[in-house]
Every structure is written in structure tokens, then in C-alpha cells.
Rosetta silent file (secondary structure, phi, psi, omega in degrees, C-alpha in Angstrom):
SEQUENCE: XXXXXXXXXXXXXXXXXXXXXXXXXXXXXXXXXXXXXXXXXXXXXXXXXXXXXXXXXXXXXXXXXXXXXXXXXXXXXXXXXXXXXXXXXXXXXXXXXXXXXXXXXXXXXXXXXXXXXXX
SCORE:     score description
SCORE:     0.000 S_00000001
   1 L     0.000  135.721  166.231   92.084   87.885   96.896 S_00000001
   2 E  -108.140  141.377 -173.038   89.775   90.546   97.546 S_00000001
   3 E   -97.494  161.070  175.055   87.549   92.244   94.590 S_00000001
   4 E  -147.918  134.857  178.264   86.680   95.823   95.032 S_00000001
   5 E  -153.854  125.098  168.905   83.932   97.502   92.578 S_00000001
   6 E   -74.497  150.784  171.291   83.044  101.044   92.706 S_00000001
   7 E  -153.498  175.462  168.773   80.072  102.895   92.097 S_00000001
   8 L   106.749   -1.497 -160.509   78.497  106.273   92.440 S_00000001
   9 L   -88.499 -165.120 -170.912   80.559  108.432   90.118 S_00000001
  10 E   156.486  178.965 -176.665   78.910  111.015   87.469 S_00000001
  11 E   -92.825  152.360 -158.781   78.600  114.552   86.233 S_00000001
  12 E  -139.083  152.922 -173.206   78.106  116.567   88.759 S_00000001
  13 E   -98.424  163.244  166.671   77.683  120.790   88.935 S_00000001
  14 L   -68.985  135.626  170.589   80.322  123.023   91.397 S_00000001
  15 L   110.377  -16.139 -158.760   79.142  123.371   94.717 S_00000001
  16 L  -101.016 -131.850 -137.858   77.015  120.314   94.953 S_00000001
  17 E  -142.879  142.734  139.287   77.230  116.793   96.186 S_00000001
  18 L  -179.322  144.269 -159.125   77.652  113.178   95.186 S_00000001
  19 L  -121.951  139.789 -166.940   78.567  110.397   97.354 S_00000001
  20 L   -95.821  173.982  176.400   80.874  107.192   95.726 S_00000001
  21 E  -143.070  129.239   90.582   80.277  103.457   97.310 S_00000001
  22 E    60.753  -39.801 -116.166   82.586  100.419   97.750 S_00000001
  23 E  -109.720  138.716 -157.328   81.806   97.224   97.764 S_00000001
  24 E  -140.374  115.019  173.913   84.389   94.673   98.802 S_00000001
  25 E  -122.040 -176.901  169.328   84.526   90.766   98.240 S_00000001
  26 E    99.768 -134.067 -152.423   86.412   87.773   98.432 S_00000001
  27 L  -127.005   85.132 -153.283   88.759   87.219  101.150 S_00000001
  28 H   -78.563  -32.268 -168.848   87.220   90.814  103.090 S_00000001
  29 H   -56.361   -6.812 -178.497   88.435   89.295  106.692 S_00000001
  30 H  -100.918   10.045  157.940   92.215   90.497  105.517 S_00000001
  31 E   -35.363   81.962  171.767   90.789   93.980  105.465 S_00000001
  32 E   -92.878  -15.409 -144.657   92.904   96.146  107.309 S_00000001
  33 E  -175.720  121.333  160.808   92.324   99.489  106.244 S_00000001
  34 E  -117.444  173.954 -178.681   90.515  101.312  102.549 S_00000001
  35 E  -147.815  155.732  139.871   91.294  104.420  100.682 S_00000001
  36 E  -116.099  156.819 -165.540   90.264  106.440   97.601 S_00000001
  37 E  -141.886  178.990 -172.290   92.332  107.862   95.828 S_00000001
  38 E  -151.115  165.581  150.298   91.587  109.886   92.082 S_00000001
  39 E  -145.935  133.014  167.759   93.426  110.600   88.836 S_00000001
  40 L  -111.610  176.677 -165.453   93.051  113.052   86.666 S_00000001
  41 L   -58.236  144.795  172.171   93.915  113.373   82.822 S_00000001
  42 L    38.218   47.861 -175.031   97.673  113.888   82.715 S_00000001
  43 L  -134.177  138.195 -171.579   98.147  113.841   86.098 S_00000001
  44 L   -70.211 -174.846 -151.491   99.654  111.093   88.954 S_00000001
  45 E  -111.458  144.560 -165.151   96.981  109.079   90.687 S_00000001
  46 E  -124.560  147.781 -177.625   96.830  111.046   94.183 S_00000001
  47 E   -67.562  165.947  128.739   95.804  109.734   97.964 S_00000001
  48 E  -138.471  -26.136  148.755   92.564  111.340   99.155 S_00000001
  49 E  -168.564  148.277  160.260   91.450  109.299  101.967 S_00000001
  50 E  -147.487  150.868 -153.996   91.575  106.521  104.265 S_00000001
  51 E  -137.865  115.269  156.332   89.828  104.590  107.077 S_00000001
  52 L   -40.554  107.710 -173.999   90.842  101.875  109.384 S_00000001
  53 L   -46.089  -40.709 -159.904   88.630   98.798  109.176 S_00000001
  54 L   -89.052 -100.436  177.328   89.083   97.875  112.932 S_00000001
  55 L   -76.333  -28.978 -179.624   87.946  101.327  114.737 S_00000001
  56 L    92.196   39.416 -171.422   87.774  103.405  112.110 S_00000001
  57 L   -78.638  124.096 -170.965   90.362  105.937  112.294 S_00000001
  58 L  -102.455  172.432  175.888   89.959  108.403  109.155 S_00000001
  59 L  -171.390  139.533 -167.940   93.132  110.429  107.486 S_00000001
  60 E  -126.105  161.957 -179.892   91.998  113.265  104.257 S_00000001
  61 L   -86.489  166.726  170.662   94.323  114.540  101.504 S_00000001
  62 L  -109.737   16.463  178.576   94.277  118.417  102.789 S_00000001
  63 L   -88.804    1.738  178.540   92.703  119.403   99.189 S_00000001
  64 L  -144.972   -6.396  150.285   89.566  117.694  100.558 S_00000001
  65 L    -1.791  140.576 -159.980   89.544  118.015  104.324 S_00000001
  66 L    11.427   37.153  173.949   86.262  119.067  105.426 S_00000001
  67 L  -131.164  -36.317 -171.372   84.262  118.552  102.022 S_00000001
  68 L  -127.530  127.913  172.576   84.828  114.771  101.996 S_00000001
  69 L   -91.132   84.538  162.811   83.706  112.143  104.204 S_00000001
  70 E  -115.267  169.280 -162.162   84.568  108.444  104.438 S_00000001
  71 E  -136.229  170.087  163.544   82.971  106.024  106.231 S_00000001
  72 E  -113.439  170.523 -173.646   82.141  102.153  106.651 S_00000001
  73 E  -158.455  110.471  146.377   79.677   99.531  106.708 S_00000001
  74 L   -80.253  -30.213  175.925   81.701   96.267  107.840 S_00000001
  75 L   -57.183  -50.011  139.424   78.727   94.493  108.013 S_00000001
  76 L   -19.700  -69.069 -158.424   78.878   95.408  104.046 S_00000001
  77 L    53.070   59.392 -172.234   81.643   95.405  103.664 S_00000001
  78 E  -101.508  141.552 -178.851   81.438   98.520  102.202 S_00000001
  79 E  -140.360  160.844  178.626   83.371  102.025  102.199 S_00000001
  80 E  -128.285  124.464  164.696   81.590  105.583  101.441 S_00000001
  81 E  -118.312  139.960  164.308   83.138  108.616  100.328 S_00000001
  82 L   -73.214  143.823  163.365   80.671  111.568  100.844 S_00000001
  83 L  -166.103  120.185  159.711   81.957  114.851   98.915 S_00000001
  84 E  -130.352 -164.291 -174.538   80.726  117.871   98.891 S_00000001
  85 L    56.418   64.183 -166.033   81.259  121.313   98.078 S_00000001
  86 L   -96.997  144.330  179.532   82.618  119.801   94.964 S_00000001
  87 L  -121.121  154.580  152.922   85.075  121.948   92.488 S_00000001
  88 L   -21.974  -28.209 -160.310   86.297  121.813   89.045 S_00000001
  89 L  -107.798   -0.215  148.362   89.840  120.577   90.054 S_00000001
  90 L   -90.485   10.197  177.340   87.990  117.152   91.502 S_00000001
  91 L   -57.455  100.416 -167.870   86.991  116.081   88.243 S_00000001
  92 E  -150.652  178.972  143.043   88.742  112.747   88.448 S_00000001
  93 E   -95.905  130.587  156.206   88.812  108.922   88.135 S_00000001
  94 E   -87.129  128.730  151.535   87.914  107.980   91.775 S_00000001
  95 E  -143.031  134.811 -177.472   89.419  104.386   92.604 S_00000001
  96 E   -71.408  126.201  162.815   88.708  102.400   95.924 S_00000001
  97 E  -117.794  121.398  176.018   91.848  100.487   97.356 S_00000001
  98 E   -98.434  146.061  157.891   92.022   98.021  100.344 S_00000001
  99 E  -117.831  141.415 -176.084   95.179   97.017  102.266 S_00000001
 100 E  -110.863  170.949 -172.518   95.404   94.051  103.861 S_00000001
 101 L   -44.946  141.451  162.426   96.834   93.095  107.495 S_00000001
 102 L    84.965  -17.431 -175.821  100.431   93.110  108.046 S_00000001
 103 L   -99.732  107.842 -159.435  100.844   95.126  104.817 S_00000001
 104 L   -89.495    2.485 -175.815  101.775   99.094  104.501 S_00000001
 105 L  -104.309  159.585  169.379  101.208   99.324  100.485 S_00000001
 106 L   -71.016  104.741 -166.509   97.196   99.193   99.122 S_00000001
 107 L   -80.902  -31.745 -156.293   97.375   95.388   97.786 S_00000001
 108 E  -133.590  134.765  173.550   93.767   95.905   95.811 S_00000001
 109 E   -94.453  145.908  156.292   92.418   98.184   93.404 S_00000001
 110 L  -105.044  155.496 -157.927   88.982   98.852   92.048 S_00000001
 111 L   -65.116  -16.123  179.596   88.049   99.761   88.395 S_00000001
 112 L   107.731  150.119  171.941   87.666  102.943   89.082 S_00000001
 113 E  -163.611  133.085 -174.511   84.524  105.199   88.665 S_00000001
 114 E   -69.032  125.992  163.572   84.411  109.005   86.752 S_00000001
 115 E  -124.004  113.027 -178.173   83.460  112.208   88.708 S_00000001
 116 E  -111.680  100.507  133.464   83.045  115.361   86.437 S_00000001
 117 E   -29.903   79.540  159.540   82.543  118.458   88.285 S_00000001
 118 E  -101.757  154.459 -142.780   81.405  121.466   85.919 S_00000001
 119 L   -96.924    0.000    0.000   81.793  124.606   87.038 S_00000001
């Protein structure tokens, strides 16, 4: 099993900044790959990015292409998403997901963490 617990969300104004964290325990060596992903009220829960554990190959939603960054810390075992240039319409639950080797669905979830954007 791996645990995953988020942190970093918050209110935040349009235009600015706020960067989420990660942190991944448990059985982290079956790590192949993390994502975040968001839901908003009355809405499906939507990809926004993910990064290969092993090199570290990235892939964006294209609603957040060049505003949002993630990255790793393996040593961590840790994932980052940077985001800036933040709007109204990203006003979300952010949740962290790992997949593990051999698997193409996101086995593990994290709790989740709020990001309110006002504009």
C-alpha cells in the first residue's frame, strides 16, 4: 500500500501563485508514475498532470499547460505542482494520485487539498 497526503492548498487571488506538495509512503518502491488531478463543485474529477517516477517524463491537461509545473523529489518521495497565473475556473479540490508498476489506472489517492482562486 502506498499513503499519499497532500498539502499546500488555500485561498489564493487571480494572477498569483501557490505551489501544492506530495508526500508519498508505504510501499513508494512500486511508484511508477504521480498525477494531480482537481474537482470542482458539481463537476467530474479532471486529469491535470503527470510525471514519470523513473526519468521524469511530464504530460499537462491543456487548461494548465504553461502555468503549472510538476516535479519530483524521489529522494522524498515527494511530487510538486507549481501553478501559476492562477484563474477563477481552478478553484478546485486538488488530489495527488500514484500508479504503480505494471498498472495503467492511478491505484492511490490522496485526501485531497482546497485551492480557491478569487478573482
Amino acid at each position: 500500500q502506498v499513503q499519499l497526503v497532500e498539502s499546500g492548498g488555500g485561498l489564493v487571488q487571480a494572477g498569483g501563485s501557490a505551489r501544492l506538495s506530495c508526500v508519498a509512503s508505504g510501499r513508494t518502491a512500486s511508484i511508477d508514475g504521480m498525477g494531480w488531478f482537481r474537482q470542482a463543485p458539481g463537476k467530474e474529477r479532471q486529469f491535470v498532470t503527470h510525471i514519470t517516477w523513473r526519468n521524469g517524463h511530464t504530460y499537462y491537461a491543456d487548461s494548465v499547460k504553461g502555468r503549472f509545473t510538476i516535479s519530483r523529489d524521489n529522494a522524498k518521495n515527494t511530487v510538486y505542482l507549481q501553478m501559476n497565473s492562477l484563474k477563477p475556473e481552478d478553484t478546485a479540490v486538488y488530489y495527488c494520485a500514484a500508479k504503480s508498476l505494471g498498472r495503467s489506472e492511478y491505484s492511490y489517492w490522496g485526501q485531497g487539498t482546497q485551492v480557491t482562486v478569487s478573482s
